[in-house]
Structures are given as structure tokens and as C-alpha cells.
C-alpha positions as CSV (number, residue, x, y, z in Angstrom):
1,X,77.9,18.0,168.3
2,X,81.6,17.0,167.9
3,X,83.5,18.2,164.9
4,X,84.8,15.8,162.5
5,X,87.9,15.3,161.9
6,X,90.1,17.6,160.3
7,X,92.6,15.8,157.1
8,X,95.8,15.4,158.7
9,X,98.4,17.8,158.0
10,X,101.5,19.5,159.4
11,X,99.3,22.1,160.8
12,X,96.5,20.0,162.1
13,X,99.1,17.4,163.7
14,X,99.3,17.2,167.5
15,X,102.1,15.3,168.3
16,X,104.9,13.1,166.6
17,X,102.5,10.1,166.1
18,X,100.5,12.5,163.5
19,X,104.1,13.8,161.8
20,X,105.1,9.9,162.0
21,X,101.6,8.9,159.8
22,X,102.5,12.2,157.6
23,X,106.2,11.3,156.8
24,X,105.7,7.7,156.6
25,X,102.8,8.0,154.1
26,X,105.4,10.5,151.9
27,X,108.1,7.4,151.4
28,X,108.7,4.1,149.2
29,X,109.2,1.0,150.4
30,X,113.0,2.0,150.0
31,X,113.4,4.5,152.3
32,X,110.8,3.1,154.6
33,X,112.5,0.3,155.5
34,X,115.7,2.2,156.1
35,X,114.6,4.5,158.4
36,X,112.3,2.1,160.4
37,X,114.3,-1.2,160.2
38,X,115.8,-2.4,163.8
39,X,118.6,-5.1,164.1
40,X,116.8,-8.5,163.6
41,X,113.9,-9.1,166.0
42,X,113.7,-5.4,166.8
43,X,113.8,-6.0,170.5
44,X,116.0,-3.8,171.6
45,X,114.1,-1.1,169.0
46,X,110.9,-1.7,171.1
47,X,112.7,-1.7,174.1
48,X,113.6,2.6,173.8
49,X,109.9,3.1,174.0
50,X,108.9,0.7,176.5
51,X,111.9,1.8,179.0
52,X,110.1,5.9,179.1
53,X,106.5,3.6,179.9
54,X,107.9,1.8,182.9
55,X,109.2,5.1,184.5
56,X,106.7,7.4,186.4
57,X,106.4,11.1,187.4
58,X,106.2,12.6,191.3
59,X,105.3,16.0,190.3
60,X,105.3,18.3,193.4
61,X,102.7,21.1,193.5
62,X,102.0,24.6,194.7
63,X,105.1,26.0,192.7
64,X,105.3,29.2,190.8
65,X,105.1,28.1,187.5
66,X,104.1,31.0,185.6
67,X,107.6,31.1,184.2
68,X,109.0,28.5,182.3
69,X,112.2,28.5,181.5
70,X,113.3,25.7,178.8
71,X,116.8,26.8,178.3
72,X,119.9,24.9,179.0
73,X,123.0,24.8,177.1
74,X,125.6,21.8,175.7
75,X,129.0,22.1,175.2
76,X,128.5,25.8,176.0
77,X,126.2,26.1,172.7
78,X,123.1,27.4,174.4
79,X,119.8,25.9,172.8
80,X,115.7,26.8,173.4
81,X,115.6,23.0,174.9
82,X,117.1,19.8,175.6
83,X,116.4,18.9,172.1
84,X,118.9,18.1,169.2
85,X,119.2,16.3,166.1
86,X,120.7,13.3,166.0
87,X,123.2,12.1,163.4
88,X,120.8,9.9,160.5
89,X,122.3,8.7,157.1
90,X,120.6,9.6,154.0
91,X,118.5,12.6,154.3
92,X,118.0,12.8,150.8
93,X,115.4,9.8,151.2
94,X,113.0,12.1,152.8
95,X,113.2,14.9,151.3
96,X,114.5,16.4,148.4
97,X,116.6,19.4,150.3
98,X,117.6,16.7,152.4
99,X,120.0,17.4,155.5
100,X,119.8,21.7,154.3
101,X,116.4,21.2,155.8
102,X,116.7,19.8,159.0
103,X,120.0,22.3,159.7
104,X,117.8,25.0,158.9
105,X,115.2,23.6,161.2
106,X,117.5,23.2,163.9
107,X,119.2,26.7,163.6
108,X,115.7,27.9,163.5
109,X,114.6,26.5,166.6
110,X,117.7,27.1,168.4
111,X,118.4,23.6,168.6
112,X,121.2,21.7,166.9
113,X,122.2,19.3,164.4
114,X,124.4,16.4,164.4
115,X,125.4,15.5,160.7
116,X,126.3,11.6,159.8
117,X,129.2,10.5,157.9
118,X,127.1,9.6,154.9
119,X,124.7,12.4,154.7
120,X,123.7,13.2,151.1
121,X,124.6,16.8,151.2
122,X,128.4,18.2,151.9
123,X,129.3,19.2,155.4
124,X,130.1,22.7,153.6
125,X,126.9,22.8,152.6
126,X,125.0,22.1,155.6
127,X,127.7,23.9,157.7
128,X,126.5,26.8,155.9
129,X,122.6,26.4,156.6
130,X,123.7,25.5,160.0
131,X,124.5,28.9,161.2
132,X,127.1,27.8,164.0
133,X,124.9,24.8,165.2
134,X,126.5,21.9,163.8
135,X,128.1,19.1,165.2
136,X,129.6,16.2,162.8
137,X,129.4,12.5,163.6
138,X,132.4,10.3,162.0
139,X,132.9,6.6,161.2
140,X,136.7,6.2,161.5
141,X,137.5,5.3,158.1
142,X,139.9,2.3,157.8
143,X,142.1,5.3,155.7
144,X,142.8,7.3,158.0
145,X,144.2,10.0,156.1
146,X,140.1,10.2,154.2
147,X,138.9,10.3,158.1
148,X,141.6,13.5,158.7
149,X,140.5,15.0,155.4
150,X,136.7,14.8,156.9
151,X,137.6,16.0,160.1
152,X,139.4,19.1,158.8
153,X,136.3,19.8,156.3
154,X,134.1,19.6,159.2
155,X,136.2,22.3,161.1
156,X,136.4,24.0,158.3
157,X,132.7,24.3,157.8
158,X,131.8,25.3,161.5
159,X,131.2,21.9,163.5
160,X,131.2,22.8,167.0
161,X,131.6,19.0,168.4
162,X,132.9,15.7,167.1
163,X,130.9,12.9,167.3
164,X,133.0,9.7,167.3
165,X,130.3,6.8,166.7
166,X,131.9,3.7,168.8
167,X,129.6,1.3,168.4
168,X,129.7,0.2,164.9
169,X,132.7,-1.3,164.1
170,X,130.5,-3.9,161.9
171,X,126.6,-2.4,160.7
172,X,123.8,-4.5,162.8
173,X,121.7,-7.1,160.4
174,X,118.6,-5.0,159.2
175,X,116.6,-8.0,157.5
176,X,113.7,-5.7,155.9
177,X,117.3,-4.1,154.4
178,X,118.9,-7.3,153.4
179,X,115.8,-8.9,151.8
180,X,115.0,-6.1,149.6
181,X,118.4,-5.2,148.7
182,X,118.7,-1.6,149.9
183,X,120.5,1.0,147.9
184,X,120.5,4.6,147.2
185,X,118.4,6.2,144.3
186,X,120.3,6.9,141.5
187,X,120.6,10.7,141.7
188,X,122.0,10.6,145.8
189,X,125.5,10.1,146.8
190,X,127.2,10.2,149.8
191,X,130.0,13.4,149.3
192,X,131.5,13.3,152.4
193,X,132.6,9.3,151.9
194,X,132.6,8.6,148.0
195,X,130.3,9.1,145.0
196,X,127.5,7.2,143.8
197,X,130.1,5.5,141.7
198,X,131.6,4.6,144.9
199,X,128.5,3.0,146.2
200,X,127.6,1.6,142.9
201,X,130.6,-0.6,143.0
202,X,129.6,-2.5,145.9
203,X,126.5,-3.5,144.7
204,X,125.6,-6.8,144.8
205,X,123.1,-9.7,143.9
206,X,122.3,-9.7,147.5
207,X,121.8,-7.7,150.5
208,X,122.3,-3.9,151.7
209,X,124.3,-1.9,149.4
210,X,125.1,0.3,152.5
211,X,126.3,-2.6,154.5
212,X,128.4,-4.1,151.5
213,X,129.9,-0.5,151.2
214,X,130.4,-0.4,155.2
215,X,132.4,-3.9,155.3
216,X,135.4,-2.2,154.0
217,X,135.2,1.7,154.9
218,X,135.4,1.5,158.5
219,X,138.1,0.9,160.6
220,X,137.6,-2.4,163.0
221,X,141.3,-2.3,164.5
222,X,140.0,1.1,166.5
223,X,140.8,0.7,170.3
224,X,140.8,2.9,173.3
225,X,144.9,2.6,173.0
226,X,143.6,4.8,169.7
227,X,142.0,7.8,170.9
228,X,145.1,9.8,171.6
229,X,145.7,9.2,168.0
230,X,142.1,10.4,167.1
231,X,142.3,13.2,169.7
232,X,145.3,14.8,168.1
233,X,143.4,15.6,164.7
234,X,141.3,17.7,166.0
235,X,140.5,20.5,168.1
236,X,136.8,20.1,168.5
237,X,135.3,18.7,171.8
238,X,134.8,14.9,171.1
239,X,131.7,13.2,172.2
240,X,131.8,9.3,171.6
241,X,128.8,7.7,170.2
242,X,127.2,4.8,171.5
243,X,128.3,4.1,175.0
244,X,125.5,1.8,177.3
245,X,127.9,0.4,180.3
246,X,129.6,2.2,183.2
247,X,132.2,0.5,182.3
248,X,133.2,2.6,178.8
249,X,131.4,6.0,180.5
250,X,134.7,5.6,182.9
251,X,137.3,4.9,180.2
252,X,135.7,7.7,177.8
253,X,135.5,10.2,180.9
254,X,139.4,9.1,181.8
255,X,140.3,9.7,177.7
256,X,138.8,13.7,178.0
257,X,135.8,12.4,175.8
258,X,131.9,13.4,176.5
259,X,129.3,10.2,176.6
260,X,126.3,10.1,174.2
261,X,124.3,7.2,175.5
262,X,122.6,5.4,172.4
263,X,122.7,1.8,171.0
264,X,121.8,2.7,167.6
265,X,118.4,3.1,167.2
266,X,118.2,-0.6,168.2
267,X,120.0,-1.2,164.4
268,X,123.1,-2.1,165.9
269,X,123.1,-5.3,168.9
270,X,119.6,-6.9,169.1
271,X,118.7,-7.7,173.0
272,X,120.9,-4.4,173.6
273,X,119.9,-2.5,177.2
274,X,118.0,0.1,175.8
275,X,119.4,3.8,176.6
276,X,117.3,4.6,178.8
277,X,117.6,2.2,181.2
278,X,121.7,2.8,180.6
279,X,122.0,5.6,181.6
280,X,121.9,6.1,185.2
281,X,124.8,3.4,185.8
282,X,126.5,5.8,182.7
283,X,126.4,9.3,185.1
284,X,127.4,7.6,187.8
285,X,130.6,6.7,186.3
286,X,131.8,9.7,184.7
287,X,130.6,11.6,188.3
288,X,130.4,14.8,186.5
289,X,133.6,14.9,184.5
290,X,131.7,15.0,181.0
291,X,128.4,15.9,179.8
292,X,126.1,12.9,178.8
293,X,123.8,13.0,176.1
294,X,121.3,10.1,175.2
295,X,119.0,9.1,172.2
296,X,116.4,6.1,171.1
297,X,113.5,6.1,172.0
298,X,111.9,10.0,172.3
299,X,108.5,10.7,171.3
300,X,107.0,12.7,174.1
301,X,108.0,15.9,175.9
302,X,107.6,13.7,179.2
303,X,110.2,11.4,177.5
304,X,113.0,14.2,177.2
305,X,111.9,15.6,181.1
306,X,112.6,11.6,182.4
307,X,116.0,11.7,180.7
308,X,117.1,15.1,181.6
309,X,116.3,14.2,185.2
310,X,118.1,11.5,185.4
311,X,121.1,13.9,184.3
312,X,120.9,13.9,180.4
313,X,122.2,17.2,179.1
314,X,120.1,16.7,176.5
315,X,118.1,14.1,174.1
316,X,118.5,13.8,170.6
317,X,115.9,12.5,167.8
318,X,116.9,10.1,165.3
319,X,113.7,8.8,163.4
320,X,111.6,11.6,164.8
321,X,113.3,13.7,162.5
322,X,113.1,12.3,159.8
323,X,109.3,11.3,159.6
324,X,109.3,15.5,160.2
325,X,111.4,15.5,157.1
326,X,109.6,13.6,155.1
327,X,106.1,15.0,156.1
328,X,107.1,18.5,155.4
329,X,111.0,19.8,154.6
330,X,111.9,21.8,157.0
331,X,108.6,23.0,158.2
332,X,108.0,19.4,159.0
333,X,110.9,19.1,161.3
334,X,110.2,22.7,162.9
335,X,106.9,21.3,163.8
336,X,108.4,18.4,165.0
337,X,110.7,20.2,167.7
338,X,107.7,23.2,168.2
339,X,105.8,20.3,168.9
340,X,108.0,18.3,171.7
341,X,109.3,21.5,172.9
342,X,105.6,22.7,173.6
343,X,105.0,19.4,175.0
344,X,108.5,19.2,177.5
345,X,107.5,23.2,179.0
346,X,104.0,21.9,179.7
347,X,105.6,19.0,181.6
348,X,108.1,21.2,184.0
349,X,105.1,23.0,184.7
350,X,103.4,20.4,185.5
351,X,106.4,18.7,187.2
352,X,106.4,22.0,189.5
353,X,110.0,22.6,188.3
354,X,110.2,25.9,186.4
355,X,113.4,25.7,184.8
356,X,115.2,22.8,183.4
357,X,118.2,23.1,185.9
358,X,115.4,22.0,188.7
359,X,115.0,18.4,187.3
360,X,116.6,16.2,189.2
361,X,116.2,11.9,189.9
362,X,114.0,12.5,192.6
363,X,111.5,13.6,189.9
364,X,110.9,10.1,188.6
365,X,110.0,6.7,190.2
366,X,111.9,3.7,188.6
């Protein structure tokens, strides 16, 4: 007789559908919409799923296998996996220790995080719960002396990377955010940025408070003529944010910068390529010169093997995260990443390829 079924829970969940049902059934329409809104018809959303179904697998057989090894390293940070966190606003939606938890989660699972700009907990704060596995994503502020101040803080606080986002010079139209007027609860606030005062002043009869805020924070005059500018205030390793064409992988590999293939989430450009599908015409342009990173779209361990063969260093998770985060804290995103972790070692082994440097295009069928 077959059992019947167990009440979902973080320990009974199988995969990041189950933590996606949990976390989603722990938020309010508020932060619901946040996290899951895409740019206006979501196409481009859908389309970082759909691009890991078109590819397939050519697993070879009769390997040794009986040793897995998931290890690989990025930026000379060596991590468990190929698995990191990718930088999400607003943390404090989910969950009440907010971005504490998932740095906790991440140094845990020898993983790392990337914090965002507007995080609702103070890069010295999660620097601290980090334990030396921190990058920190910045918006270039239209002051740049606030954008210096961040940087400096995030050096301070033990960010091992900078992660200039590049392609959100303007915030993509999130309707579900627009309609219902997004804005943060009262008792969050963005401390890297501004208070909750701050915010409050851009509210509006109409649309996203975040998106009212963004109008006038970030700096739109930002060119590639720039980034010797942005380069000099720091000594971190930059990584820019939100590359999908050959074309900028080049000029970001000719500017000393490292290439994070992503297009948002699909919240930025609707009808975007996704990232997956960018980013074999994004390794062949830097030809080795940087490390490439990707996110959108990862669900599956098969889904971080298909990237890292096609040359990813590694994937990061954006909403997977946070459903983890709002299912459970921090024990909801360490099951998240036990979880795919589990899931990507299964698939080397049965890929035939017992360690991660092993993957290689000739592993998957376009």
C-alpha cells in the first residue's frame, strides 16, 4: 500500500518546487508580487526556464564515479559547488532576520553571498554573518560621493568582489508592482541607500515606491568611458552585472572586469535573450580573460551542470533563495542549496564526469 502523503515541510521537501509552495505560502500579497513579478508580459521570465528544457545531456558511461568531487572555486574563494547567492532587494520581506539569514546560510554551506544595494540589513551587519564570503552588488548612485561611501563600507566589512549591476540604468515595468502600489512595510529600510524616511518621501498616489525612489538615485550618465573612474575606488575585483551580448563580454574583458551573465530575473527588458542561451556567444568573447558567472533561471542541479559546461564558473540563485528564506530562515535557504547541491553531484555522476573541472560543452546537445 502506498503511504500518504507526508504535510509539506522543510524536512519533507524534495526539491525547490516544495521550498517554492513553502515560502510562497509564508508571504502577503506585498512581497509576493515583488519577488515573483517579471517585466511586463514575463516572457523573458519564462524564457530562463524554458532555455535549461531545450538543452539535453550526453552522459558517457563506465566511469569511476565513486568519487565526486563538487568543488570549484571563484575569484580564488573556494566554495562546496558552483552555487551562490545572488544579489535580491529586500530580504526583510521574507523573513524577519532577513539578509543575516541567507549569509549565514551561505557561509554555512560554503557557498557565497552577493548582497544588493537595497538590502534591509547593513553591509556591516551581514559582512559580519558572512564570515569572509561576501561579495556586494552596487547601483552607481547619481552621487557619487554616497556610491564611494558604499564601496568603502563594503571593503570595510569584508566584501571579497564588487558587483557593478549594468543593466539597470532605468528599473523594468513590474505591472503586478505598479498596480498595487508596492512599498516597504513600515518597520524596513534600506541602510545602505537611505532610511525609511527616505523611501517614505517618494511615495506616491501611484505606482512602485521602489521605482519612484530608483528614478532619481541611480546614475544614467554611466558609460564604459566611466569605469576607469569606478575602477579607481576600489580595490576589490569587479564583476559587472547584467551582460547578455558578446559584444559588452569583450568591452568588460578589455576594461579588467569579470562577466555575470543575467538580464534581471527577466524584471528588467521584456523579450530579453534569456541567460542561458547568452552565454556561449558571452565565453567566446572574453576567450578566457575573465571568469563568467550566470543567473535566471536555476531550479535543478541539471540546470547548474548545463551552465557550468558550457563554461559558467558558477550559477547564482535569485528567487530560489528567497522562497528558501521565506519557508524557513536560514534553515530554509540551507535546504535550498543541500538540496541542489545533492541534486548537481548526482548529475556529474551520472554525467560520468567526477569532478566539476571535467564538464565541458561536449556534455550537452543544443
Amino acid at each position: 500500500m502506498p503511504l500518504p502523503d507526508a504535510p509539506l515541510t522543510l524536512d519533507t521537501a524534495i526539491n525547490l518546487a516544495d521550498i517554492e509552495a513553502l515560502g510562497r505560502a509564508q508571504l502577503d500579497r506585498n512581497a509576493l508580487e515583488y519577488y515573483e513579478s517579471g517585466a511586463n508580459d514575463a516572457l523573458t521570465l519564462r524564457e530562463n526556464r524554458a532555455a535549461y528544457h531545450r538543452l539535453r545531456l550526453r552522459p558517457r558511461v563506465l566511469v569511476d564515479v565513486s568519487q565526486i568531487d563538487t568543488c570549484t572555486e571563484v575569484l580564488g574563494l573556494p566554495l562546496q559547488s558552483p552555487i551562490g547567492i545572488a544579489p535580491s532587494a529586500f530580504h526583510g520581506l521574507a523573513h524577519a532576520d532577513a539578509e543575516l539569514a541567507t549569509a549565514r546560510a551561505a557561509a554555512a554551506a560554503g557557498s557565497v553571498m552577493t548582497l544588493s544595494t537595497f538590502s534591509n540589513k547593513s553591509i556591516e551587519e551581514v559582512g559580519a554573518a558572512a564570515a569572509g564570503r561576501l561579495w556586494f552588488q552596487l547601483y552607481l548612485c547619481a552621487d557619487r560621493q554616497l556610491s564611494r561611501d558604499v564601496i568603502a563600507r563594503a571593503e570595510a566589512a569584508g566584501a571579497r568582489a564588487l558587483v557593478f549591476t549594468v543593466d539597470a540604468p532605468y528599473l523594468g515595468r513590474r505591472e503586478a508592482n505598479e498596480r498595487h502600489r508596492f512599498a516597504l512595510p513600515p518597520h524596513l529600510h534600506a541602510p545602505n541607500v537611505g532610511t525609511r524616511e527616505t523611501l517614505a518621501q517618494v511615495e506616491t498616489d501611484t505606482g512602485s515606491q521602489l521605482a519612484n525612489y530608483f528614478q532619481n538615485l541611480v546614475d544614467k550618465t554611466f558609460t564604459w568611458d566611466d569605469l576607469a573612474w569606478l575602477r579607481a575606488q576600489t580595490r576589490l575585483p569587479m564583476v559587472l552585472k547584467g551582460i547578455l551580448t558578446a559584444e559588452d563580454a569583450a568591452l568588460a574583458a578589455d576594461h579588467g572586469c569579470h562577466v555575470w551573465v543575467s538580464n534581471h530575473g527577466g524584471r528588467q527588458l521584456d523579450s530579453a535573450v534569456s541567460s542561458l542561451e547568452a552565454l556561449p556567444e558571452v565565453v567566446d568573447a572574453v576567450a578566457g580573460r575573465t571568469e563568467v558567472y550566470l543567473d535566471g533561471g536555476v531550479t535543478r542541479g541539471t540546470d547548474v551542470l548545463k551552465a557550468v559546461a558550457l563554461s559558467a564558473r558558477a550559477v547564482f540563485l535569485g528567487r530560489a533563495a528567497l522562497w528558501g528564506l521565506a519557508a524557513g530562515g536560514e534553515a530554509g535557504v540551507a535546504r535550498t542549496l543541500a538540496l541542489l547541491h545533492d541534486e548537481f553531484r548526482l548529475a556529474l555522476a551520472l554525467c560520468g564526469k567526477p569532478t566539476v573541472a571535467a564538464l565541458g560543452p561536449e556534455v550537452v546537445r543544443r
